[in-house]
N, CA, C and O of each residue as an XYZ file, in Angstrom:
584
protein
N       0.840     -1.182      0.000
C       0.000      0.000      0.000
C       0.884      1.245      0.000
O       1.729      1.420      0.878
N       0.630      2.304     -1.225
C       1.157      3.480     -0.922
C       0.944      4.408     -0.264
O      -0.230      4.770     -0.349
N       1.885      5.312      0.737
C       1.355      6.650      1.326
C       1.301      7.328      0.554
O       1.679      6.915     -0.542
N       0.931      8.397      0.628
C       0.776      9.404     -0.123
C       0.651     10.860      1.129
O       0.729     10.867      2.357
N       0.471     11.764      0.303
C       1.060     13.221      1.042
C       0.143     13.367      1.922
O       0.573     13.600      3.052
N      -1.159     13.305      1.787
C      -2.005     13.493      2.506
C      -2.526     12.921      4.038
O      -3.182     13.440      4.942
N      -1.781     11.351      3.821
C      -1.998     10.194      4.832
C      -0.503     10.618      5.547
O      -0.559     10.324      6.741
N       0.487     11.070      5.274
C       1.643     11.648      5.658
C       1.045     12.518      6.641
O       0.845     12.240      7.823
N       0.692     13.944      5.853
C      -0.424     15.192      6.599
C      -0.810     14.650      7.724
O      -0.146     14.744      8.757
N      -1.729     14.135      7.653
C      -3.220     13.535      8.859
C      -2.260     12.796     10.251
O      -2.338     13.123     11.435
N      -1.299     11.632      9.585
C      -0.738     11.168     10.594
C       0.223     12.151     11.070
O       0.554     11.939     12.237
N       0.945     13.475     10.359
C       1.956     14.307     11.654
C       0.472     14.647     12.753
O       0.108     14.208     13.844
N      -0.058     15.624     11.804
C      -1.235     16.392     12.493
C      -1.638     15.792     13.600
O      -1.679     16.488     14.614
N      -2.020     14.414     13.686
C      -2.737     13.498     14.675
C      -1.860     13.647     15.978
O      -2.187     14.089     17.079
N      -0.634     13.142     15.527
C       0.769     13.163     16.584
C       0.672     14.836     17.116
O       0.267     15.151     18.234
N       0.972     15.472     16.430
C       0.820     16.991     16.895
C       0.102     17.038     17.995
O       0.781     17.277     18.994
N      -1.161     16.881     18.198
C      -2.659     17.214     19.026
C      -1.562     16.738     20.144
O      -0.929     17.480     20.894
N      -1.522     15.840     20.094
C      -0.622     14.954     21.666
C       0.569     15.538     22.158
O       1.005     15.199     23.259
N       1.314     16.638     21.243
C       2.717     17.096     21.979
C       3.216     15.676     21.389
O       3.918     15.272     22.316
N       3.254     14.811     20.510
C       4.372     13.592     20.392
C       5.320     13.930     19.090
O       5.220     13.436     17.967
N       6.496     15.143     19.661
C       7.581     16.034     18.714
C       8.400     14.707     18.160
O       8.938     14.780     17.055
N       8.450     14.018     18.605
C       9.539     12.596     17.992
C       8.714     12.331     16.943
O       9.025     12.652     15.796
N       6.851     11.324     17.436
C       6.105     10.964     16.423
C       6.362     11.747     14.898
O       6.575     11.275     13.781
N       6.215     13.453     15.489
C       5.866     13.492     14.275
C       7.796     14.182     13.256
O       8.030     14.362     12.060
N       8.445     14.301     14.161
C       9.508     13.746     13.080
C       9.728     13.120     12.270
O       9.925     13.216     11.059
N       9.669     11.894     13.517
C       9.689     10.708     12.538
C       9.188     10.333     11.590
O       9.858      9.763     10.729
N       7.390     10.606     11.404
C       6.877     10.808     10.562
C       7.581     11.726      9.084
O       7.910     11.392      7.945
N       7.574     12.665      9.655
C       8.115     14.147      8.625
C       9.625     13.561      7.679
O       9.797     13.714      6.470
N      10.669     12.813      8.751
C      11.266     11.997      7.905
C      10.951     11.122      7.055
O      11.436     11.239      5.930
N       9.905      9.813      7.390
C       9.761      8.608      6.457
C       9.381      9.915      5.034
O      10.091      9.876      4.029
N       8.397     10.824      5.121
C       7.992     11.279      4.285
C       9.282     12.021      3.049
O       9.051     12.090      1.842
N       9.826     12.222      3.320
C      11.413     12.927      2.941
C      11.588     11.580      2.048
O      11.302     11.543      0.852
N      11.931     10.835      2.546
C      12.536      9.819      2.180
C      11.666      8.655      1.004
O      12.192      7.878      0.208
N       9.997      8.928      1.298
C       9.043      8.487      0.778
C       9.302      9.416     -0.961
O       9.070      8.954     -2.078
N       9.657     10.324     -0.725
C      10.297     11.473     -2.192
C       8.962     12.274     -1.942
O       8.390     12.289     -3.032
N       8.133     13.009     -0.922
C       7.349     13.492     -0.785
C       7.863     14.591      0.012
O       8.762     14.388      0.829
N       7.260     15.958     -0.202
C       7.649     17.439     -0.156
C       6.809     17.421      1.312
O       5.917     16.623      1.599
N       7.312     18.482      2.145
C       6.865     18.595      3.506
C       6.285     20.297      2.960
O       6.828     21.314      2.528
N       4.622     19.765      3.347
C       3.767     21.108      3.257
C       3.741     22.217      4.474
O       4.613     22.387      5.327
N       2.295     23.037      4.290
C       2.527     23.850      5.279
C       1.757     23.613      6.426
O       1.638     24.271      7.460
N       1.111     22.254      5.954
C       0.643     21.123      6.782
C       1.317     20.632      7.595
O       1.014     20.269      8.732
N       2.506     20.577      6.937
C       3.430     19.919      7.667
C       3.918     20.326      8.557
O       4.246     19.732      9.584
N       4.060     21.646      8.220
C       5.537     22.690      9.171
C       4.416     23.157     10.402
O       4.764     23.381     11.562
N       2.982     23.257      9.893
C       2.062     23.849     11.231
C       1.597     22.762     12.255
O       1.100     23.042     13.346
N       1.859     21.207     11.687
C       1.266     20.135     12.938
C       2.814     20.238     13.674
O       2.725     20.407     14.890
N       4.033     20.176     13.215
C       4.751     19.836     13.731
C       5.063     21.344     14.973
O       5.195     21.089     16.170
N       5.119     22.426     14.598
C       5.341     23.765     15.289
C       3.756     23.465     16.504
O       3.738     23.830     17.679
N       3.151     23.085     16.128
C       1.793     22.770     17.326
C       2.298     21.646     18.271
O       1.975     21.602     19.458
N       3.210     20.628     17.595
C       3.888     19.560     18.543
C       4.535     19.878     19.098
O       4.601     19.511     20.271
N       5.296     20.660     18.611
C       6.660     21.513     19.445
C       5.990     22.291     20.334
O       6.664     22.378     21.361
N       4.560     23.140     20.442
C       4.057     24.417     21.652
C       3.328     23.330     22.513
O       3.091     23.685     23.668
N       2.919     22.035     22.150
C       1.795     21.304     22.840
C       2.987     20.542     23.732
O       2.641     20.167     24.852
N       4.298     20.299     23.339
C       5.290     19.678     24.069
C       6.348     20.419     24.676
O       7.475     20.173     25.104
N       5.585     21.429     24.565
C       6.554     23.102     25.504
C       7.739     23.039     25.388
O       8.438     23.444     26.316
N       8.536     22.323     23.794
C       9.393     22.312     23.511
C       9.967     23.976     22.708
O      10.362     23.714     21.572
N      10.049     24.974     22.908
C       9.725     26.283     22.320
C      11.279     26.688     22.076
O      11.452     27.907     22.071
N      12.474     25.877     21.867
C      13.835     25.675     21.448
C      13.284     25.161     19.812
O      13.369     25.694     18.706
N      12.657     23.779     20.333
C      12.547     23.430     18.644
C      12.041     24.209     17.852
O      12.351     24.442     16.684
N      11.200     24.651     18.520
C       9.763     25.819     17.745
C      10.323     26.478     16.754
O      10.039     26.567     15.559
N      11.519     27.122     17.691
C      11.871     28.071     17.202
C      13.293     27.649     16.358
O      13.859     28.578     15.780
N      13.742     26.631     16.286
C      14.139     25.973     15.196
C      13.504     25.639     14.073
O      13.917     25.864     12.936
N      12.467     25.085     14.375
C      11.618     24.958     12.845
C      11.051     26.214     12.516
O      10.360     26.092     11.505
N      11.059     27.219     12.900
C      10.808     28.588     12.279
C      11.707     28.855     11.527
O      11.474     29.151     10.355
N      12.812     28.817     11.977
C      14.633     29.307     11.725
C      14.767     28.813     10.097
O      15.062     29.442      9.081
N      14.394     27.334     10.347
C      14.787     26.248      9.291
C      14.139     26.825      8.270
O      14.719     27.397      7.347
N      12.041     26.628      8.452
C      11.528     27.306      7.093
C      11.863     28.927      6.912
O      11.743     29.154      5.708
N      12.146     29.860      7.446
C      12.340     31.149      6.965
C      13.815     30.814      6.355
O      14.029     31.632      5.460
N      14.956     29.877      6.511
C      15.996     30.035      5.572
C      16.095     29.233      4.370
O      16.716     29.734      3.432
N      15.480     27.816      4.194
C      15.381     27.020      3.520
C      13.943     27.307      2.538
O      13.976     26.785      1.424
N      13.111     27.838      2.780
C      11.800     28.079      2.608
C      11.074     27.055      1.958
O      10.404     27.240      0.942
N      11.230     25.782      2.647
C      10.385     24.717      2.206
C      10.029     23.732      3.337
O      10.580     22.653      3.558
N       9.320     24.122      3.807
C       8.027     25.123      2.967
C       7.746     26.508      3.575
O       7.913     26.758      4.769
N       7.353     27.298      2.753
C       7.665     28.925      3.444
C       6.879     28.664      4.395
O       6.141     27.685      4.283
N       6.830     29.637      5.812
C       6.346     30.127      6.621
C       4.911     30.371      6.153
O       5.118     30.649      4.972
N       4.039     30.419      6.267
C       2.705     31.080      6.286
C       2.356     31.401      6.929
O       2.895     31.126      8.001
N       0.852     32.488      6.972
C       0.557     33.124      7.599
C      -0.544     32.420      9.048
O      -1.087     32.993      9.993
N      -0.493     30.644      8.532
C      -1.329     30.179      9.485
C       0.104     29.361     10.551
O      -0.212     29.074     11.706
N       1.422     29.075     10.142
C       2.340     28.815     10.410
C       2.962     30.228     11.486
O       3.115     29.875     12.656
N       3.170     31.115     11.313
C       3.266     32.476     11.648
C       2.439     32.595     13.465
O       2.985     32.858     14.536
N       1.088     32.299     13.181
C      -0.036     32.460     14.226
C       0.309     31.531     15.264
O       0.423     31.848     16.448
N       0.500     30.198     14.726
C       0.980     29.231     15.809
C       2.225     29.566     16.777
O       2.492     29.248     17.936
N       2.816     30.281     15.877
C       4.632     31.122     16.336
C       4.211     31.059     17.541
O       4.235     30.384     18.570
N       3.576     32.564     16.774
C       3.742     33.871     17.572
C       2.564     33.686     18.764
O       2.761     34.495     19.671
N       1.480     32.892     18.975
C       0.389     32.653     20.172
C       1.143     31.667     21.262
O       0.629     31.463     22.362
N       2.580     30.986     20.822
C       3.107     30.243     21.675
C       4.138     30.732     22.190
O       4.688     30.114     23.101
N       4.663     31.986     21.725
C       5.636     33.022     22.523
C       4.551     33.537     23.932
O       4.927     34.617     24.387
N       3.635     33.102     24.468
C       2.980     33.659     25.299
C       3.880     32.854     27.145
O       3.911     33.079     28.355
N       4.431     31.879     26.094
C       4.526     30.670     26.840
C       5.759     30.772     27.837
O       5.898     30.612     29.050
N       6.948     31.255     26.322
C       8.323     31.262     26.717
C       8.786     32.467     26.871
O       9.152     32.966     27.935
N       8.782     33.224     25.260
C       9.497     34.558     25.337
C       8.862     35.754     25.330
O       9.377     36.872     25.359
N       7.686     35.452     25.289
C       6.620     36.868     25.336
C       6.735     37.720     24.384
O       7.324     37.611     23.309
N       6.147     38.578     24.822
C       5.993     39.717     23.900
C       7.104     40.325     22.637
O       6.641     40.541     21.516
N       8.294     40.525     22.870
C       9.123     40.609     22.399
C       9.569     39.656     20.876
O       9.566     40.058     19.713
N       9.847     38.601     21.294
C       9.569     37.299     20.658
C       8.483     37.518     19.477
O       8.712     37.501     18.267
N       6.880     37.789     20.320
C       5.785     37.738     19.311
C       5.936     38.943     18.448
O       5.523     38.797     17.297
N       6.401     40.015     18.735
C       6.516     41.200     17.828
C       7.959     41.252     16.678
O       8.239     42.126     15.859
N       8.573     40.164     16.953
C      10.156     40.106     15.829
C       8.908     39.148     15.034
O       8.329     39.819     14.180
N       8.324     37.534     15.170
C       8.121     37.242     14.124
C       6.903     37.575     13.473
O       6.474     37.045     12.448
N       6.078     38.988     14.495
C       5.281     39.597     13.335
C       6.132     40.006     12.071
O       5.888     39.708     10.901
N       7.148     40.729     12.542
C       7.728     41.843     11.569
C       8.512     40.828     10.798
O       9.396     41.308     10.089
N       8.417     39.922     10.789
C       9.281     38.597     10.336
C       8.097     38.675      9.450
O       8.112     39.482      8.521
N       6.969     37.832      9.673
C       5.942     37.957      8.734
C       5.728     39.442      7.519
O       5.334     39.501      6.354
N       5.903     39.817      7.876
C       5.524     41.063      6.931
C       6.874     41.284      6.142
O       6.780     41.879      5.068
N       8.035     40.895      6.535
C       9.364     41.186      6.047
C       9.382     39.612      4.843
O       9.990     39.629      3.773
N       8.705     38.577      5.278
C       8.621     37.669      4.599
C       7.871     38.110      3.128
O       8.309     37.600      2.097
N       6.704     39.090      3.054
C       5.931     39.507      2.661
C       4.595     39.205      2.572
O       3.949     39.391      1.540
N       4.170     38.783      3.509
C       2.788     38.255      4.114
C       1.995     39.424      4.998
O       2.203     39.951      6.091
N       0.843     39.578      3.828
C      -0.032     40.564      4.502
C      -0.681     40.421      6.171
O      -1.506     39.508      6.126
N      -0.632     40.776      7.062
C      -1.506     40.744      7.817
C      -2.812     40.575      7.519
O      -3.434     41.351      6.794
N      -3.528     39.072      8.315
C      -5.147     38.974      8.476
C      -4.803     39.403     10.317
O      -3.866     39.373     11.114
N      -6.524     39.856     10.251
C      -7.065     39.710     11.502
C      -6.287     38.613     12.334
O      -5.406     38.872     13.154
N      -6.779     37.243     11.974
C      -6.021     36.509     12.799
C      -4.345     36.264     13.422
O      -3.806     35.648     14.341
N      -3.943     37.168     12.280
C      -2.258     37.020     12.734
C      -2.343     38.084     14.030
O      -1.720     37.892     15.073
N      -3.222     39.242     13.791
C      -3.214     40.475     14.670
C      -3.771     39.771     15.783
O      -3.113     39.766     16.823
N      -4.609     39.317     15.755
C      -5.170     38.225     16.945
C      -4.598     37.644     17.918
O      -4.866     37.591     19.118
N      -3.602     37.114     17.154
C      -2.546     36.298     17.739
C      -1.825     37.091     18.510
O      -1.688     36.911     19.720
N      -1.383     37.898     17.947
C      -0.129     39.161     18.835
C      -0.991     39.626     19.161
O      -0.837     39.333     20.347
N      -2.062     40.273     19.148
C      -2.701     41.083     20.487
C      -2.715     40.334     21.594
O      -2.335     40.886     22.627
N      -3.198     38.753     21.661
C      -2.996     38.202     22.623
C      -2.042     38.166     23.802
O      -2.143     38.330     25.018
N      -0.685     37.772     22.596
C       0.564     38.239     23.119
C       0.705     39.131     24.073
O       1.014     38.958     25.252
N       0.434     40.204     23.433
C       0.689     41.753     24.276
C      -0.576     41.695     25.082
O      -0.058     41.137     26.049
N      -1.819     41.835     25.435
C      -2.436     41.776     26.276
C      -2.152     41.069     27.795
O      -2.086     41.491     28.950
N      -2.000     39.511     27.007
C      -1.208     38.576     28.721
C      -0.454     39.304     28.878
O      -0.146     39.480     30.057
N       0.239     40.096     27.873
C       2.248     40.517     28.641
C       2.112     41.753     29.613
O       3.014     42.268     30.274
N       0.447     42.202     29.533
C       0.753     43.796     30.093
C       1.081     44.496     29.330
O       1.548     45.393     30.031
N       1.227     44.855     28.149
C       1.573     45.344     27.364
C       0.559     46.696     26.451
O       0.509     46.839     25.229
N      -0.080     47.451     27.399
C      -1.280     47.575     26.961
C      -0.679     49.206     25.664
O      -1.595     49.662     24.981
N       0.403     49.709     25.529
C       0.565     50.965     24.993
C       1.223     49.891     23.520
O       0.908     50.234     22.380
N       1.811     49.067     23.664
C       2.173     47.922     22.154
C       0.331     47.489     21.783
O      -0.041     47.552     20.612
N      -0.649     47.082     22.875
C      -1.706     46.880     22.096
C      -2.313     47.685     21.769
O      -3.258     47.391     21.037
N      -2.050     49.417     22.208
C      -3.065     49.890     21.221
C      -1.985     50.603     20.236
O      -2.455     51.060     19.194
N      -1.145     50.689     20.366
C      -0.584     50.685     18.785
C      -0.901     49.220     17.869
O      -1.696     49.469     16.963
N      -0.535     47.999     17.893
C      -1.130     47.538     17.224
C      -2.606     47.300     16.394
O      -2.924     46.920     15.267
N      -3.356     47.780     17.702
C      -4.809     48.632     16.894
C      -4.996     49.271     16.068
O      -5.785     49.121     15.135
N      -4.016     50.403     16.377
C      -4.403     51.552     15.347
C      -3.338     50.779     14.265
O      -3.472     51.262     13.141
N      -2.340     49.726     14.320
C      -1.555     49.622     12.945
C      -3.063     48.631     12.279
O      -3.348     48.621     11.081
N      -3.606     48.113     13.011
C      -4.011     47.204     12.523
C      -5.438     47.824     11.379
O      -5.713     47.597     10.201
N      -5.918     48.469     12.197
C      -6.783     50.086     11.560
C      -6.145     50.274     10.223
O      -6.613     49.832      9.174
N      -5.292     50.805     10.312
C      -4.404     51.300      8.942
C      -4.261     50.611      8.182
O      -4.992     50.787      7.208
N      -3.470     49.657      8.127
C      -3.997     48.228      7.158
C      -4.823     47.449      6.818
O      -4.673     46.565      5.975
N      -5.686     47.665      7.371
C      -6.856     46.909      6.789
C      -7.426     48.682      5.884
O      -7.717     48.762      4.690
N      -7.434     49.582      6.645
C      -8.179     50.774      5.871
C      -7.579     50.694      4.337
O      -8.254     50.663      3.308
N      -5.971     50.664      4.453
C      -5.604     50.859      3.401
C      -5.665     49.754      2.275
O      -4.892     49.869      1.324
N      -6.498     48.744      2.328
C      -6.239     47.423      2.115
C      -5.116     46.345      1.943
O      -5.203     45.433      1.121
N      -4.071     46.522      2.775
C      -3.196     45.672      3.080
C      -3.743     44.712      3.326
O      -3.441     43.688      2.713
N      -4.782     44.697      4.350
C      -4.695     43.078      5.185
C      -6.379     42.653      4.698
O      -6.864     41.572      5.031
């Protein structure tokens, strides 16, 4: 029986939910090796394994990896997972480099990325970064950026 990309997908993802960062390596390898491309499926169950296994070293290794290798790029649903799990380790700070990471990538801001970092900055106390991010967030969407 063949895998295929999708049965690849489902089984990191599954492992993900659990925090099981080995499972879904391991997984993410056979797939490599299967001659199958690691999506953004891929890069977002495994970055959810890494925040669900409060592993936030790797996290931020597999950020490192897709923003230099860009395969598979970062996205903007890859991005959200980041930056809502900097709440954990590095806070605020942290969540505001890989906004600007995002946008330097060239990924428009949605609502939900802003979501994400408001969060950020809200837990952090951070209340003069959240209402500037308001009003940035105002501006870009007015101007239709986001």
């Amino acid at each position: 029986m063949e895998v295929g990309q999708i049965d690849y997908d489902l089984a990191i993802a599954a492992t993900s939910r659990v925090g099981a960062v080995d499972g879904a390596d391991r997984l993410a390898s056979a797939m490599l090796q299967d001659g199958l491309e690691h999506t953004d499926t891929t890069l977002c169950s495994r970055l959810r394994a890494a925040a669900a296994a409060s592993q936030y070293d790797y996290l931020d290794q597999l950020v490192t990896r897709a923003r230099t290798t860009n395969a598979p790029p970062m996205s903007a649903r890859a991005y959200r997972i980041a930056i809502a799990s900097t709440k954990h380790y590095r806070g605020w700070k942290r969540a505001m480099e890989l906004f600007e990471w995002s946008e330097a990538d060239g990924l428009r801001p949605d609502l939900a990325l802003f979501n994400a970092l408001l969060g950020v900055l809200a837990e952090s106390g951070q209340v003069c970064a959240c209402m500037w991010l308001c009003a940035y967030c105002m501006c870009v969407c007015a101007c239709g950026r986001g």
